[in-house]
LODOKE-775030 format. One record per residue (C-alpha): residue in three letters; x negated, y negated, z. Coordinates in steps of 0.5 Angstrom, whole numbers, padded with zeros to 4 digits, always signed. Layout:
REM residues N
AlaXYZ
...
//
This chain:
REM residues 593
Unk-0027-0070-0002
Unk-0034-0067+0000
Unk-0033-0070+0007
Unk-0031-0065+0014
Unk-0024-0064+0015
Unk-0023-0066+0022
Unk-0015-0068+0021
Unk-0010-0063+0018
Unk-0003-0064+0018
Unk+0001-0058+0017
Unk+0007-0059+0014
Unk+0012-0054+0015
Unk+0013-0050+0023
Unk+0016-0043+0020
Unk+0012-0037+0021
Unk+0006-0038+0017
Unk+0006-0046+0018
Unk+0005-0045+0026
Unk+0001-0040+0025
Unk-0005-0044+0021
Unk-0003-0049+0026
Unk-0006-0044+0032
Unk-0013-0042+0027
Unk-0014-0050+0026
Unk-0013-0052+0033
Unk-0017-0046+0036
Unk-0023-0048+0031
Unk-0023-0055+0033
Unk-0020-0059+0028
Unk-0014-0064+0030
Unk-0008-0062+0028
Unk-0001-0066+0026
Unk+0005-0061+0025
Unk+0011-0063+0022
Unk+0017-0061+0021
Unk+0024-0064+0019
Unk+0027-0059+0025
Unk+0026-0060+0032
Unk+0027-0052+0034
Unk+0021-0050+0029
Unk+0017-0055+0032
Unk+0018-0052+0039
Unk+0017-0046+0037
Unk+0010-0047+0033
Unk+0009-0051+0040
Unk+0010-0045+0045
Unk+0006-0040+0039
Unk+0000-0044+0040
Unk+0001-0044+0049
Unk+0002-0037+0048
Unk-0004-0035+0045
Unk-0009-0038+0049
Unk-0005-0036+0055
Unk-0007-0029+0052
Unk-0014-0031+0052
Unk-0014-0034+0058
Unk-0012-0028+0061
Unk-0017-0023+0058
Unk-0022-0028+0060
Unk-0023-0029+0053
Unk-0023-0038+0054
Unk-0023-0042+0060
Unk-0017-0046+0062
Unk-0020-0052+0059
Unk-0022-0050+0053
Unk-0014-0047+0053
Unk-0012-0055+0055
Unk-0017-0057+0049
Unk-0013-0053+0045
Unk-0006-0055+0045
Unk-0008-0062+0047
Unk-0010-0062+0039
Unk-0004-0061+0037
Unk+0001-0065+0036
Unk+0008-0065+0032
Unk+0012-0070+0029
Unk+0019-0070+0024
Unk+0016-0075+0019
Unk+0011-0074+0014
Unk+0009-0080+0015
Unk+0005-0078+0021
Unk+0000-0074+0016
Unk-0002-0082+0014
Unk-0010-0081+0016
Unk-0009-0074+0015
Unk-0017-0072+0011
Unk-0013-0066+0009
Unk-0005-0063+0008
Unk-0003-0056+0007
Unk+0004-0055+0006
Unk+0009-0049+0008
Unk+0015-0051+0006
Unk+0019-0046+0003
Unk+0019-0043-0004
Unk+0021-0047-0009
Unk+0018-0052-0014
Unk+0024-0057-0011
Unk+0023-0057-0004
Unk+0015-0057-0006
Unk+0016-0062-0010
Unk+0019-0067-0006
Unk+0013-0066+0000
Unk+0008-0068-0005
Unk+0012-0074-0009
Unk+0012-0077-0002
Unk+0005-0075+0000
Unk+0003-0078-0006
Unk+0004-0085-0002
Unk+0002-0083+0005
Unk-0004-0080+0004
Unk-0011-0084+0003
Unk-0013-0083-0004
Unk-0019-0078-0002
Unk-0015-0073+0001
Unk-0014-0067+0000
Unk-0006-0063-0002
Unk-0005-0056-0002
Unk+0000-0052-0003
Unk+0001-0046+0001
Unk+0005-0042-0004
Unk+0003-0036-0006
Unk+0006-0035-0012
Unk+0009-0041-0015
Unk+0005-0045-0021
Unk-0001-0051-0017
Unk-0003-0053-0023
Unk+0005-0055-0024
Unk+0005-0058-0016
Unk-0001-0062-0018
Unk+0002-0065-0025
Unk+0008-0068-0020
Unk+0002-0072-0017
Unk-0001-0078-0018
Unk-0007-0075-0016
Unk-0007-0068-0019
Unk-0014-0067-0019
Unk-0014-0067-0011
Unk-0008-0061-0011
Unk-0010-0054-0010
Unk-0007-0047-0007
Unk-0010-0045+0000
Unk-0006-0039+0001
Unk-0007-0036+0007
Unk-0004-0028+0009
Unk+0001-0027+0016
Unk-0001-0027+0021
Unk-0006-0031+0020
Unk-0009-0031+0027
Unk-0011-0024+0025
Unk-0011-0022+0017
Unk-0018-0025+0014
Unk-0016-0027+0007
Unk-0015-0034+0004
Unk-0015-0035-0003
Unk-0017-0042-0006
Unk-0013-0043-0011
Unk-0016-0048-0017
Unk-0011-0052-0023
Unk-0015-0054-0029
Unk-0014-0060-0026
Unk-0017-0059-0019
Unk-0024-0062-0017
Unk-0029-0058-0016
Unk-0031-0062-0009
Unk-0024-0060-0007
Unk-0025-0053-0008
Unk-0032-0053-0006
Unk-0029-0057+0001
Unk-0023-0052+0004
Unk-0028-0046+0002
Unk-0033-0049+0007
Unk-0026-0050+0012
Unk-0024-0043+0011
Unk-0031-0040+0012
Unk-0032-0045+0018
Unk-0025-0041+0021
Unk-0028-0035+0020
Unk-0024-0032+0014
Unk-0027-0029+0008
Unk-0025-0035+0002
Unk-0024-0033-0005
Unk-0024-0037-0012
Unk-0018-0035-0016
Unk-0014-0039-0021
Unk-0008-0041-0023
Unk-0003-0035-0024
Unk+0003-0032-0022
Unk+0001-0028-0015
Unk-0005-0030-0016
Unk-0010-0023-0014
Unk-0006-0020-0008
Unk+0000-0022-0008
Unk+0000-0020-0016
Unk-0002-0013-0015
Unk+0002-0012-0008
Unk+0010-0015-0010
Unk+0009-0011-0017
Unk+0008-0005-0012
Unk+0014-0008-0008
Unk+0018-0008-0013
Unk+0017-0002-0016
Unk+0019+0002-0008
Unk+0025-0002-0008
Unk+0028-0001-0015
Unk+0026+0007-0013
Unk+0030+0007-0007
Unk+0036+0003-0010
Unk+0036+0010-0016
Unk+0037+0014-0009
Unk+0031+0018-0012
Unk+0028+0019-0004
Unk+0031+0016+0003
Unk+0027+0009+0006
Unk+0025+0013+0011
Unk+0022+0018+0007
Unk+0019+0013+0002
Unk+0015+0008+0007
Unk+0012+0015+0010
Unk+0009+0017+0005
Unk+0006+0011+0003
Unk+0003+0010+0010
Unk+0000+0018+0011
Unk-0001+0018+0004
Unk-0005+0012+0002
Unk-0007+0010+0009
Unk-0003+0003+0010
Unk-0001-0001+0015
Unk+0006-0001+0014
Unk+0011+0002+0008
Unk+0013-0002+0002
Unk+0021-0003+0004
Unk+0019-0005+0012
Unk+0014-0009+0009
Unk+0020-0012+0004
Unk+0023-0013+0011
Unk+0017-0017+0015
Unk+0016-0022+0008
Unk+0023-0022+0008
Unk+0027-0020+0001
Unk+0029-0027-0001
Unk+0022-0030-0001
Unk+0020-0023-0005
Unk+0026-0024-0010
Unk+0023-0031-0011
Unk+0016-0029-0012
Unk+0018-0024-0017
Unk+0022-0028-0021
Unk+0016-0033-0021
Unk+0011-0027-0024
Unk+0016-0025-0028
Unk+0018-0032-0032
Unk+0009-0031-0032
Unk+0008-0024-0035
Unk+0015-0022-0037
Unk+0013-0015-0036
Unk+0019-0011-0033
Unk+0015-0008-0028
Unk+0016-0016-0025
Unk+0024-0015-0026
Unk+0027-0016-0019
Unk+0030-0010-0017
Unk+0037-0011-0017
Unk+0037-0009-0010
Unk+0033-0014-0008
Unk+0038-0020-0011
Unk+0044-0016-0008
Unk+0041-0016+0000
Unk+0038-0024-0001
Unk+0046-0026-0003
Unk+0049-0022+0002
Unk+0044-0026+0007
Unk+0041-0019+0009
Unk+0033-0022+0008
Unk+0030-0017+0013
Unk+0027-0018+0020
Unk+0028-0026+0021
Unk+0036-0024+0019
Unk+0036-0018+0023
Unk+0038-0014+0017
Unk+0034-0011+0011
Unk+0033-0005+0007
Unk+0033-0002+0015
Unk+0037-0006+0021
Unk+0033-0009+0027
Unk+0035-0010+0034
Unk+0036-0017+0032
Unk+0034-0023+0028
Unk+0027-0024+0028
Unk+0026-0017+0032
Unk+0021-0012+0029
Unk+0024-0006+0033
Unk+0030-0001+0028
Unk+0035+0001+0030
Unk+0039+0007+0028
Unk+0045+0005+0022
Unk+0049+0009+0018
Unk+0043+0011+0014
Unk+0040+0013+0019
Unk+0037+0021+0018
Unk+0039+0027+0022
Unk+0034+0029+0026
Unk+0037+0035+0023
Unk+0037+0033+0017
Unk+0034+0038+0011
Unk+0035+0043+0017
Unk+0039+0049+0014
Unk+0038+0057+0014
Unk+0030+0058+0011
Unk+0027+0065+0010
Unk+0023+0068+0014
Unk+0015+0067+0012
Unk+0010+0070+0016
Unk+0005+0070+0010
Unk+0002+0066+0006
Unk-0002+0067+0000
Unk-0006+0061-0004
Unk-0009+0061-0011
Unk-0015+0057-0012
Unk-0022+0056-0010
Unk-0023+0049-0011
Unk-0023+0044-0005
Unk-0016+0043-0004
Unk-0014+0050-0004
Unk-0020+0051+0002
Unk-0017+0047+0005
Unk-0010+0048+0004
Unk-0011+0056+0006
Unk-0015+0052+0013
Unk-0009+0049+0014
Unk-0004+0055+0014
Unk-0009+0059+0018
Unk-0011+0055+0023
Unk-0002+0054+0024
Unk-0002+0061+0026
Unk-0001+0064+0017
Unk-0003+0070+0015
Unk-0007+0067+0009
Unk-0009+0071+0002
Unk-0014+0067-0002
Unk-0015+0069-0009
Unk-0019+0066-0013
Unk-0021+0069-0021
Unk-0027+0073-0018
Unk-0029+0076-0011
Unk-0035+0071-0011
Unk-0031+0065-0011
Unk-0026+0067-0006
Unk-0032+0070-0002
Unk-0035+0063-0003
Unk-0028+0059-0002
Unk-0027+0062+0005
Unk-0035+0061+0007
Unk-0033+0053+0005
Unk-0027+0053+0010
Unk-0032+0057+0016
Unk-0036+0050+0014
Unk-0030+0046+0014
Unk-0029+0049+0022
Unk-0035+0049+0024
Unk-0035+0042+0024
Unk-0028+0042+0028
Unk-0032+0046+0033
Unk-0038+0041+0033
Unk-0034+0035+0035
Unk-0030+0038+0040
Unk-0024+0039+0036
Unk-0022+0046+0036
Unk-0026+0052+0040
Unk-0031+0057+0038
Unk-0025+0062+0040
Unk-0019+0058+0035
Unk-0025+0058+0030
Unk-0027+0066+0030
Unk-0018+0067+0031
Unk-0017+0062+0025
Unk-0022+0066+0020
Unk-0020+0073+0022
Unk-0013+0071+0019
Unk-0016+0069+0012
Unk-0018+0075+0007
Unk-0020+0074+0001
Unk-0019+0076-0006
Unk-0021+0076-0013
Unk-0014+0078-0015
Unk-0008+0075-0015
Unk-0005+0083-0014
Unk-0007+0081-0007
Unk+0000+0077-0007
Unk+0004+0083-0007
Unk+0007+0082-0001
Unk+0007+0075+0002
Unk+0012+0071+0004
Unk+0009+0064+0000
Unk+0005+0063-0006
Unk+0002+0056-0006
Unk-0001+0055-0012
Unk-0007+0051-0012
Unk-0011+0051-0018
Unk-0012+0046-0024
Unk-0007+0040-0027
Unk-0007+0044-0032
Unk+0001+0046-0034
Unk-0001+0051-0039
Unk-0006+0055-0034
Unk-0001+0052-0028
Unk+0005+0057-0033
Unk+0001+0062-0034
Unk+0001+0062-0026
Unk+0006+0063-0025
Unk+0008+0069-0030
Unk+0005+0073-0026
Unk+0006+0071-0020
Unk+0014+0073-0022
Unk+0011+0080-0023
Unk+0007+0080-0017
Unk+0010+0077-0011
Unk+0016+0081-0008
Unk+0023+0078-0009
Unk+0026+0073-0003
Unk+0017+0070-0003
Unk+0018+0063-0004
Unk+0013+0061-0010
Unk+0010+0054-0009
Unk+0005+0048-0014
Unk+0002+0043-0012
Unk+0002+0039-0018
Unk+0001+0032-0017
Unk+0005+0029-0024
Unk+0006+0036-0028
Unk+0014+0038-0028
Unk+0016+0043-0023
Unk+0020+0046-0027
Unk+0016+0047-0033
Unk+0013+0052-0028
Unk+0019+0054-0026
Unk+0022+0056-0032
Unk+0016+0061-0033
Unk+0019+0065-0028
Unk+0025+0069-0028
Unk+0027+0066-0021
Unk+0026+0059-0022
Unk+0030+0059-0016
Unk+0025+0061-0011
Unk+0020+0055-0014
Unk+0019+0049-0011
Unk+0014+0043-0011
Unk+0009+0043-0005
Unk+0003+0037-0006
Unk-0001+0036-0001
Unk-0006+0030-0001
Unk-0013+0032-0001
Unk-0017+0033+0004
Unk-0011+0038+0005
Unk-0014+0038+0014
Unk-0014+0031+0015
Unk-0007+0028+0011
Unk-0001+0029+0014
Unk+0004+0027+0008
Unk+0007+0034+0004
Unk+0011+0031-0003
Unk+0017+0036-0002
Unk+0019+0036-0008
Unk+0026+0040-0011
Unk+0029+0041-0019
Unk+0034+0042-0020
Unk+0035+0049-0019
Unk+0031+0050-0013
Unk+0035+0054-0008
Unk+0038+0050-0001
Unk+0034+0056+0002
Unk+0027+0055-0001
Unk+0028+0048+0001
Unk+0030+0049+0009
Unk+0024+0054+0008
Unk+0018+0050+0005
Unk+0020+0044+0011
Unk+0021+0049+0017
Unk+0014+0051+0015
Unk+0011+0044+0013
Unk+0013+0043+0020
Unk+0010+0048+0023
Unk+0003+0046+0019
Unk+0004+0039+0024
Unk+0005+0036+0017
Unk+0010+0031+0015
Unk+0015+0033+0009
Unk+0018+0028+0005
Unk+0023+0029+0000
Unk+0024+0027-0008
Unk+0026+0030-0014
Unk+0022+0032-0020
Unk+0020+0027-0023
Unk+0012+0024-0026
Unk+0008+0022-0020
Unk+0014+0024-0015
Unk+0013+0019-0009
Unk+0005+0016-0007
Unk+0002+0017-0015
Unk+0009+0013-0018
Unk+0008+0007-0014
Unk+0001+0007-0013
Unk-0002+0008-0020
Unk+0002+0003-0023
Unk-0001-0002-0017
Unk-0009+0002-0019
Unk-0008+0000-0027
Unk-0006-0007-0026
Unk-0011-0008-0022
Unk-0016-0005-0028
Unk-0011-0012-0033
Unk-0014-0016-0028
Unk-0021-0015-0029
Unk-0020-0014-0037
Unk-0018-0020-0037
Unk-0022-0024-0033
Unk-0018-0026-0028
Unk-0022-0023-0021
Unk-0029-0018-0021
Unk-0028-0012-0019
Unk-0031-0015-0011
Unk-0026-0021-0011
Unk-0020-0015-0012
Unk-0023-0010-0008
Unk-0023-0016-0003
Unk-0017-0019-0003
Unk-0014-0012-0002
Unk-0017-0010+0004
Unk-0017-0017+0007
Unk-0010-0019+0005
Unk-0007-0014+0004
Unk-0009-0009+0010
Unk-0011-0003+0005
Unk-0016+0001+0007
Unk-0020+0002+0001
Unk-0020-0004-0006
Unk-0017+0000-0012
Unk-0023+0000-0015
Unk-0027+0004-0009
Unk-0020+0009-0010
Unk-0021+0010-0017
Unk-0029+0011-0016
Unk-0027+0017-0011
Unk-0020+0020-0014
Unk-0024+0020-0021
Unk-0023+0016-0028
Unk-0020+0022-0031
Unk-0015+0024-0025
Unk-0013+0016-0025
Unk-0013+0016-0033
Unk-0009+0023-0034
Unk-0004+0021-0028
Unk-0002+0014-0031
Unk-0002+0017-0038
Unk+0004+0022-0036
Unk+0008+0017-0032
Unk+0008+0012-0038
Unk+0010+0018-0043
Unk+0015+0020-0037
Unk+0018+0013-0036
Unk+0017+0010-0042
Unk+0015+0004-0039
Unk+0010-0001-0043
Unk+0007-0004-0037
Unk+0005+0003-0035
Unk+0001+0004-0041
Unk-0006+0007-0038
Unk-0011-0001-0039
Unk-0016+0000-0045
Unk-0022-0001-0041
Unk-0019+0005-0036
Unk-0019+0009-0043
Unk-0027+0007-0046
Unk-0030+0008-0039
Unk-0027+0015-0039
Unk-0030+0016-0046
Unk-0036+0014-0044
Unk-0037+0020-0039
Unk-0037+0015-0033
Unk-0031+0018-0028
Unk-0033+0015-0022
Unk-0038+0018-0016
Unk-0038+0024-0019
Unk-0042+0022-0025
Unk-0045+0017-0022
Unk-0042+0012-0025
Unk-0035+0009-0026
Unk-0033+0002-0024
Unk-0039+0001-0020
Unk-0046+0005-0020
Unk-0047+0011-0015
Unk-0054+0014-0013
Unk-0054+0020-0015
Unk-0055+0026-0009
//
């Protein structure tokens, strides 16, 4: 089990099968593909020529080397071929039947040192390997598609595995330049764990028609820096293997957060399983295409278009980062801006923080020493928010606090002029809470900017359910005119981004209290097989353990949902005073400035 693998036989010619197929002949090793299906192997053959072929062209490989590759590959219908095989990684779908059947079969084929690995990535290895004759020489090789490109492999061991055989593949994934991590046996394992929970959730909050597809997968991209949106990713990974793979972590854990979305059985039974059927959550130009095409979901482009006020003015209260950088972004649009703070010094303090802000603009050659000194001019500070009198937007931006939110807008309701719009930017707190502390709970509507307010594009509009149609034209004709994207959604906890991300964040948190993976292996395993930009565990460092804790405390209360409940070690580190970069120490330690 210790010696090279120089001959791999990969069983199943699908997507993923052709694609380890490609990294192993382009590494060097010999390469036996197998598939009951004549069509799937040519396919994986004309894959495997394209590729070079790219590479050829880009002068990235010699024609010869191109010729030494697809010379290494060989196809075949029977898995008697992979009789000298020094290692068989099986593709084949996702079913404990079918991979059973690979395996039983493989048991009399193979040489007795070689090496089975189940492909699955979600299914039990340790109940493949108890199948076997061998069990101790079965163990998951989890690769993320496309596997040309996505460097995470998971190296999945059983309590039966031997060592040697993980020790084996972990050298062979390294050798094909991936970044291998040793997990153990359970449904989803680290990525696939924290990801179709997240998944599952996206689906289950479209199929409530609480945001549109559209609006759903936006946010998630400009609000959380992702790849793709959850219900296009549902659609690449197809939504049948994303029922199957949930029903597997939810026979594990029976947490309802795992519980198939209906949605998801509806569209598998109706065969609408995404891109390879040309159909899904989105319809695509055909089978196996990624291009959508406009159905009869599709949105307006005039959609949420109606008759808004007019708002050449805005005020903004608050003197902290995010309502710096809000009253930026007004300014720089063209706005009148107030910014009020508690006192003159803060709100004198607050607009030198934004002169800062476009100084750096202007040393990178992103904005004019002449748009600099015009945007400044539009902001006046105030140390009162009397100074709001006659705008035509309030924004809010003060701390998540609803008593101090309250009280806010009180006054705002005596102050501001009728027809001025009133906006907050709660992240998690009832909109309505803070409408109803008006006497013109019509005029109040949800604005959550992402934090830094310049540079992320995602506003959550968010309407109650007295919110009038015209402050809701308003607030997206101004959203739009700020170069932000909108997207809308009802008021309820977390509304879009932090109802589908914290759940994901808190999850991964279970995983480190219960010894499953370290904080390094998820952080990872996120990044490299999943495409995040950071690990959840750096976002939770960054946003601060106290924000994530009172974020996930208000969406347990809000949906009374026991997998939603905040993970014990979230609230001991909170208790400790450790709440992440800005103390110096949370997850991870920090130097201090």
């Amino acid at each position: 089990m210790d010696t090279p693998l120089s001959t791999i036989a990969v069983v199943g010619l699908g997507t993923m099968g052709a694609g380890i197929a490609d990294v192993l002949a382009r590494a060097g090793r010999e390469v036996i593909g197998i598939d009951i299906s004549d069509t799937a192997a040519a396919q994986a053959v004309a894959a495997l020529e394209a590729t070079p072929a790219r590479a050829v062209a880009r002068e990235r490989i010699t024609e010869e080397e191109r010729q030494d590759v697809l010379a290494r590959f060989r196809t075949y219908s029977d898995l008697q071929a992979a009789a000298e095989a020094d290692l068989v990684i099986e593709v084949v779908p996702e079913s404990y039947e079918a991979k059973q059947e690979v395996f039983r079969a493989l048991d009399g084929i193979v040489r007795p040192d070689a090496i089975l690995a189940t492909g699955t990535n979600a299914l039990s290895v340790t109940r493949l390997a108890a199948d076997s004759a061998h069990p101790e020489r079965v163990l998951g090789l989890h690769f993320f598609a496309p596997v040309q490109a996505m460097k995470l492999v998971e190296v999945v061991s059983s309590v039966l595995t031997d060592p040697r055989a993980v020790e084996t593949v972990t050298r062979l994934a390294q050798d094909l330049g991936k970044e291998p991590v040793a997990v153990g046996d359970r449904a989803g394992f680290i990525a696939d764990g924290l990801l179709f929970g997240y998944l599952n959730q996206a689906a289950a909050m479209y199929e409530a028609k609480y945001a549109s597809r559209e609006d759903i997968d936006a946010a998630m991209k400009l609000g959380c820096g992702l790849p793709m949106g959850p219900l296009a990713l549902l659609d690449l990974i197809g939504v049948d293997t994303a029922r199957t793979v949930l029903e597997a972590m939810y026979a594990a854990s029976h947490d309802r957060l795992h519980a198939p979305a209906p949605i998801l059985k509806q569209l598998s039974e109706a065969g609408l399983t995404g891109r390879k059927a040309g159909r899904g959550f989105y319809t695509y130009a055909a089978p196996g295409s990624g291009e959508v095409v406009r159905d009869a979901l599709t949105p307006l482009t005039s959609a949420g278009a109606g008759a808004g006020r007019a708002v050449s003015s805005v005020g903004v209260a608050g003197s902290g980062t995010m309502a710096s950088g809000i009253a930026e972004v007004f300014a720089k649009a063209g706005y009148a801006v107030v910014l009020a703070a508690r006192s003159q010094e803060k709100a004198d303090t607050a607009k030198a923080r934004i002169a800062t802000s476009l100084a750096r603009s202007v040393a990178k050659g992103r904005m004019t020493t002449e748009a600099r000194d015009t945007t400044l001019a539009l902001i006046t500070p105030a140390g009162s928010l009397d100074a709001f009198a006659e705008v035509d937007l309030a924004v809010e931006a003060v701390a998540e606090d609803l008593t101090v939110k309250q009280e806010l807008f009180a006054r705002l309701d005596k102050i501001c002029k009728p027809g001025a719009v009133l906006a907050t930017t709660t992240s998690s707190l009832p909109v309505i809470a803070c409408a109803r502390a008006t006497t013109r709970p019509q005029d109040v509507v949800g604005m959550h900017f992402f934090n830094p307010a310049p540079a992320m594009k995602l506003v959550e509009i968010v309407r109650t359910v007295l919110t009038g149609d015209d402050v809701h034209a308003t607030v997206r004709e101004v959203t739009a005119r700020i170069r932000k994207h909108p997207v809308d959604c009802g008021d309820r906890a977390g509304f879009i981004v932090n109802a589908l991300l914290f759940p994901y964040l808190n999850n991964a948190i279970k995983m480190v209290e219960e010894h499953y993976a370290t904080l390094d292996d998820i952080d990872a395993a996120m990044k490299l097989g999943g495409g995040y930009p950071m690990g959840p565990f750096e976002l939770l460092d960054v946003v601060g353990l106290d924000v994530s804790l009172a974020i996930e405390r208000v969406l347990h209360r809000e949906f009374r949902d026991p997998g939603l409940a905040p993970a014990p070690l979230l609230e001991h580190l909170v208790a400790a005073g450790c709440l992440g970069r800005k103390t110096g120490r949370g997850f991870r330690e920090y130097a201090r400035r």
